[in-house]
N, C-alpha and C positions, 0 to 999 in steps of 0.2 A: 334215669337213663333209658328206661324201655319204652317213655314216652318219644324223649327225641330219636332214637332209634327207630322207630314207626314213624316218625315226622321223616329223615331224613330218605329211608326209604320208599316214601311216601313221593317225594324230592327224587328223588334217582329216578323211580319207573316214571314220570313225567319227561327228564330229561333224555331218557332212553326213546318214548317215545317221539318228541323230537328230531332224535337222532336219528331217526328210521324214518320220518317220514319227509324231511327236506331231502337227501339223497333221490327219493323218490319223483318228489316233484321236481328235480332239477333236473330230471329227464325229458320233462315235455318242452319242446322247442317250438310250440306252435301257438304258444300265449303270449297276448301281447303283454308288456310293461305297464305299473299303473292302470289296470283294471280296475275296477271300480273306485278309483282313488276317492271321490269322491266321502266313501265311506273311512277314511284315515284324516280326514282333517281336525277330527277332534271335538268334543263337546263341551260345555260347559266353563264359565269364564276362572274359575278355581283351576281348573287342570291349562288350561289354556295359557293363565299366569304364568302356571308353573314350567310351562316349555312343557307340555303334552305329558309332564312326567307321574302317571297316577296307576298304572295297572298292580302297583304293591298296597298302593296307598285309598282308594275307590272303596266306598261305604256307606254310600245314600243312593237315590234313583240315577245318578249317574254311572254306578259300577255295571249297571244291564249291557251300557257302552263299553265301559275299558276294561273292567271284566267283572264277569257275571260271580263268580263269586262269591267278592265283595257284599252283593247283598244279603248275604248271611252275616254280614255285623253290623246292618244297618240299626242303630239304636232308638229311632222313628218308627212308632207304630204304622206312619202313613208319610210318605218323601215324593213330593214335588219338583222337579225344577223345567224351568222354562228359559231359552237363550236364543238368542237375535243378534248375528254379526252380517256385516258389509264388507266383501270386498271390492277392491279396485273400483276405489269412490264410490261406493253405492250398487255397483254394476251387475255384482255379486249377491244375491239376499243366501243365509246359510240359518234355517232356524232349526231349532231341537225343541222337542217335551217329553219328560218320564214321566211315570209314576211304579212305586214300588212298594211293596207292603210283607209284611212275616206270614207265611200262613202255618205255623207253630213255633216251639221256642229252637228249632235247629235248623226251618226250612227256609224259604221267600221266594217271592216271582217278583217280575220286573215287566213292562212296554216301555217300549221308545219310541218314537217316530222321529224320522229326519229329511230335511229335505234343503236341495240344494238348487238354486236356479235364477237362468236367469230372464226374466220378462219381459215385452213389451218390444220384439225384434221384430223389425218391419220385413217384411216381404215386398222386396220391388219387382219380383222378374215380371209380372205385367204392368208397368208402370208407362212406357211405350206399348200404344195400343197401334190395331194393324194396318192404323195412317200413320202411323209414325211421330205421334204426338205426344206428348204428354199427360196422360191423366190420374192425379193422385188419388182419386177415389176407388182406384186398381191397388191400391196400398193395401195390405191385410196384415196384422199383428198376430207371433205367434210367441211362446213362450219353451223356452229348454231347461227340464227339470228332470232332477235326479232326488227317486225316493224310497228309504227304505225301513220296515217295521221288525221289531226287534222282540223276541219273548222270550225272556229269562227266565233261568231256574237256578236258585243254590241251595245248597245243604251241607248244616256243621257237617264232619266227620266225629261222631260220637270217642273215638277211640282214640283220639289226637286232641289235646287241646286248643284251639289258636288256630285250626286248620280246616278248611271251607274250600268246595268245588261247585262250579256252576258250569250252564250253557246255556246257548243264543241259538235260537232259530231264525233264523232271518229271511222275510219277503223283500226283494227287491223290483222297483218298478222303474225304470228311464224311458222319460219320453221328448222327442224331437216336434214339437207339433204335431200336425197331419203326416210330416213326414217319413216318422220312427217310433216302434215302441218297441224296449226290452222289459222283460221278465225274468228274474231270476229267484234262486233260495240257498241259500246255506248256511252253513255251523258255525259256531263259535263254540270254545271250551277254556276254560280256566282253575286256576287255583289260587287261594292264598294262607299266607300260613304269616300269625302276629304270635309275638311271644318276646317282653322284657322291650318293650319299646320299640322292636324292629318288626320291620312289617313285610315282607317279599311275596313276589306275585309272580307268576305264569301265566301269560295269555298266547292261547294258540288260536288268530284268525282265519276263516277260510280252510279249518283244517280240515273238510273232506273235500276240498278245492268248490267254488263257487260259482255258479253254470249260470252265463244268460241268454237269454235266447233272443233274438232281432230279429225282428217282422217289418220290412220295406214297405209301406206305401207307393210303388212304381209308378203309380196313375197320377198321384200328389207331385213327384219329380218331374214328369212329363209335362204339368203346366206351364203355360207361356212359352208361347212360339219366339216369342224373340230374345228367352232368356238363353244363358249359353249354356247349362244346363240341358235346354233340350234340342241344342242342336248337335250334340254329339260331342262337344271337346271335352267330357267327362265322362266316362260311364255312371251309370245307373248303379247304388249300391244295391246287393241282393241280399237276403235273409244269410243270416249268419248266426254261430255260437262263440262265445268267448267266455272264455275260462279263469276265472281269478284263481291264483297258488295262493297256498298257507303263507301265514309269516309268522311268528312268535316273539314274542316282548317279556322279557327278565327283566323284573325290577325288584330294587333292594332298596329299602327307604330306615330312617333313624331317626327317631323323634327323641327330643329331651330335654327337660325342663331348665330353664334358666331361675335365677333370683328374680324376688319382685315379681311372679306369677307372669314371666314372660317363659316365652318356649320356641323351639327351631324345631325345623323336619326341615332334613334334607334330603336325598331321593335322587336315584339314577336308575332311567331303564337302555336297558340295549336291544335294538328292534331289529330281527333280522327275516329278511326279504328271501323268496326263495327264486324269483324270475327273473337269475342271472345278475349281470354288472352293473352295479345302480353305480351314479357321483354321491358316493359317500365315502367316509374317512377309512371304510376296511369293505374292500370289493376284492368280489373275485369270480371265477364263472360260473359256481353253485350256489352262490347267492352273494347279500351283502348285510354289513352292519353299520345300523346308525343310533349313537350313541346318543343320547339325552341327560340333562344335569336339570332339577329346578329345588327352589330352596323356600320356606314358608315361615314366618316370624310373628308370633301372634303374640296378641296381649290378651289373658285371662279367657281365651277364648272366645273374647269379644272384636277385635281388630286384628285384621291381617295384613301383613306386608307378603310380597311374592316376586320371584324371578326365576327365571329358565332360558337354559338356550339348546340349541339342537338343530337339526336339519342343515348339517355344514356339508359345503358343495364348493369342489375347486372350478373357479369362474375365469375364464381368461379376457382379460382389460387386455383389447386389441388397440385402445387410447393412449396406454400409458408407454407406448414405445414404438411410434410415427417411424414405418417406414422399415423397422426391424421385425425379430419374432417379436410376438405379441407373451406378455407375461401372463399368470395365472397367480390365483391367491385362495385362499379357503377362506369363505363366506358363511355366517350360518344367520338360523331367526333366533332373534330375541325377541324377551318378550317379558312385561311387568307387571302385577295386579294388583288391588286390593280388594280386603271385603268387609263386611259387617255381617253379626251373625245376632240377633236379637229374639229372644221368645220362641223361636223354631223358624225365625223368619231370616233368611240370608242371600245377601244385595252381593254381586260379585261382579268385579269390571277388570278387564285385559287389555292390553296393548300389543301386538304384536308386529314386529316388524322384521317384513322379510326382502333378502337383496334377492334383487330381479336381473337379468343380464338379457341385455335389450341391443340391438344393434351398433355390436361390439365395446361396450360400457357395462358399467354397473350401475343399478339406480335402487330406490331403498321402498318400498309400499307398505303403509299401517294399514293394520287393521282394528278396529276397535268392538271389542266381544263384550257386550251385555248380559245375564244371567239371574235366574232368581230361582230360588227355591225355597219350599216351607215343611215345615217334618211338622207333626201332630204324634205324640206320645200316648 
């Protein structure tokens, strides 16, 4: 009893702090939405299966991502993984790599690097030259990439069994071409606590809120006289700072063995957002919540099955009723995996598919997430 009593309380002052500090950022009204969303898209095609659902469940070099720590139960002397997804046909490249290692039998550090973008985006504004002709060798190719590095820290709590704290330092880099670059850095913190097959987690992102700073290229905007760009029907963007708020993800997960050396984990996080009213199923003007479900069915700990769903959003189908109010429905992503886990060697592939609402429709876009990882004992 004076274990879990020290767990639970352990549990409370997390949740208190929490509580103190969304009130807090739901004050700022001058950050925008989806701030670095870029860094909430998710890593790794195991969690990805799962409907994003892994902040309880995270214990290899992916936990430096969903929480730090996680890497206090990694049971790999040395954790690898490496993942490559596409979206929107190709258009999109999204790749990840860890590595994470114990540096005694209570501690561990993590790196991440991520990066998101997209390539090979022509620049036509001088493409009419100043006869008014055509000339493609005015064409220039630039690329829009968002990227950001990650250094973890976790450590048992000696005094709690089952219970581990980490955090994330994090360098952020976004760049626009010639046209833009930001720079930013901030925190991550976590916990998690296993005990009797259950596994729960706390991750708090962005918790001392996440600063980036934009640097305009003016003189880059101002090329090409006959782009409309520099003729005035848009201004010039200026240097700017933007601000990413906290959010925090409870997740509670249950793993338990079936007959026949088969086994389930099931697993729910609830993510809540602190910059105001998002489309999700529990909004309000201090923040909002967006619940997640993913489930994982393995054999002998050698084959996985996996499914999750999450990111539901009420979409209005202006199609479905020609002429009247237009309906609304709640849409969310799915998403399905498997994996292979062999020698320390582990093969994991996703599915994920998410409704898009495109000029007044709905329409459905996969995405297909590859991933590999290797532990060394």
């Amino acid at each position: 009893m004076p274990q879990l009593s020290s767990t639970v309380r352990g549990i409370a002052l997390l949740a208190a702090t929490t509580a103190l500090a969304l009130p807090a950022a739901a004050q700022s009204t001058k950050t925008p939405k989806y701030s670095n969303e870029y860094l909430n898209l998710g890593v790794g095609a195991r969690a990805l299966g799962m409907g994003k659902v892994q902040v309880g469940l995270a214990s290899d070099a992916t936990a430096g991502y969903w929480n730090p720590a996680g890497l206090a139960n990694q049971t790999q002397k040395y954790d690898g993984v490496l993942m490559h997804s596409e979206l929107f046909s190709g258009v999109v490249k999204n790749d990840y790599a860890a590595f994470s290692m114990p540096l005694d039998a209570q501690s561990a550090i993590g790196v991440s690097v991520l990066r998101l973008g997209v390539d090979n985006i022509a620049d036509t504004r001088n493409l009419i030259n100043e006869y008014g002709y055509v000339d493609y060798s005015k064409i220039e190719y630039f690329s829009v990439a968002d990227y950001a590095l990650l250094v973890s820290y976790a450590r048992k709590l000696g005094n709690v069994e089952g219970l581990s704290v980490g955090a994330n330092g994090k360098i952020i880099y976004r760049n626009i071409g010639k046209f833009a670059t930001g720079y930013g850095f901030g925190v991550d913190a976590g916990a998690q606590y296993n005990h009797k097959g259950w596994n729960l987690g706390l991750m708090a992102r962005d918790i001392t809120t996440t600063f980036t700073q934009w640097s305009i290229n003016a003189d880059e905007y101002q090329k090409g006289i006959n782009s409309t760009i520099a003729n005035g029907d848009d201004p010039i963007p200026t240097n700017s700072a933007e601000i990413t708020l906290p959010r925090f993800v409870l997740g509670v997960g249950r793993r338990v063995a079936l007959p026949k050396e088969f086994s389930a984990l099931v697993a729910v996080d609830l993510e809540a957002t602190t910059d105001g009213e998002r489309n999700t199923p529990i909004s309000t003007k201090a923040g909002s919540i967006d619940p997640r479900v993913g489930i994982e069915l393995g054999y002998k700990d050698l084959v996985f099955l996996r499914g999750g769903a999450g990111n539901y959003q009420k979409i209005q189908d202006f199609a479905a009723s020609p002429g009247g109010t237009p309906g609304s429905s709640w849409k969310g992503q799915y998403s399905v995996g498997a994996g292979v886990a062999i020698s320390g060697l582990r093969v994991d592939l996703a599915l994920s598919r998410l409704a898009v609402e495109k000029l007044g429709s709905t329409s459905q876009t996969n995405s297909l997430i590859v991933s590999l990882g290797y532990g060394i004992k």
